[in-house]
C-alpha positions in Angstrom: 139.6 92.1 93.4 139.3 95.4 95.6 137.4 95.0 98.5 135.9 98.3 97.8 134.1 96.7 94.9 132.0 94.0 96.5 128.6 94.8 97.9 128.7 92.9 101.1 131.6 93.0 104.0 132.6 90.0 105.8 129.8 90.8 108.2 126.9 91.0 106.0 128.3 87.2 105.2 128.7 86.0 108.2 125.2 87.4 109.0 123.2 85.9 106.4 124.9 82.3 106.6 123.7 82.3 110.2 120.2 83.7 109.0 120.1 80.7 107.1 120.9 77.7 108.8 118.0 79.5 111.3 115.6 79.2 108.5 116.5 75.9 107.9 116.3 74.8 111.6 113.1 76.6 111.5 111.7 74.1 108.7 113.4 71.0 110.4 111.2 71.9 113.2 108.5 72.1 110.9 108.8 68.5 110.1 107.3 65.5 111.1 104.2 63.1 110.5 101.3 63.7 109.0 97.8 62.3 109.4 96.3 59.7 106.3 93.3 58.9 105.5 93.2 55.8 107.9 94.7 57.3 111.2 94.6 60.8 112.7 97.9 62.0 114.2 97.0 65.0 116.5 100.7 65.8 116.5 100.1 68.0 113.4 98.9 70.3 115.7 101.8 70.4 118.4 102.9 73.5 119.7 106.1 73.0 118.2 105.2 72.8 114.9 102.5 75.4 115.0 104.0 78.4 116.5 107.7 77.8 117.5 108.7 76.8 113.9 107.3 79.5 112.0 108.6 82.3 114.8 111.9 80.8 114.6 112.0 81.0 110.4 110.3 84.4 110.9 113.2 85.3 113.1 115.6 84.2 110.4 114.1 85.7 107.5 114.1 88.9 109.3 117.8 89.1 110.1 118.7 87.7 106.6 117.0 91.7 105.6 119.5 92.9 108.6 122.1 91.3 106.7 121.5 93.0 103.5 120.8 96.5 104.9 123.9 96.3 107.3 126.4 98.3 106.7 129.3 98.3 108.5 131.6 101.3 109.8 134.0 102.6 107.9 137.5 102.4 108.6 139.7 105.3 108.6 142.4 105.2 106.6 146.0 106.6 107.2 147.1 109.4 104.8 150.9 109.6 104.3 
């Protein structure tokens, strides 16, 4: 297959696969305990789950957009 033909370069690649384990480390950090109907857990509530989780997935579905827009320069080629 020509590498002119496919829609994404290496970059683009390489770009969203690291957009995505961000996303996922996002939701890890999501994660956690929740309260039940017996006991109350205020750690729902943690900074860490309330606004460093979803800034960090914000952060990775925003480059995965990068990723697809990217375009990288074009390489000149030699004439004979």
């Amino acid at each position: 297959m020509d590498k002119k033909n496919l829609a994404f370069g290496r970059t683009n690649f390489i770009i969203l696969a690291v957009s995505m384990l961000v996303v996922i480390i996002g939701f890890i950090l999501m994660g956690g305990d929740g309260s039940t109907d017996t006991a109350y857990n205020p750690d729902i509530f943690s900074v860490r789950r309330t606004k460093v989780a979803p800034i960090v997935c914000l952060v990775g579905f925003v480059s995965m957009i990068v990723a697809v827009v990217y375009k990288p320069k074009e390489e000149k080629e030699v004439e004979e």
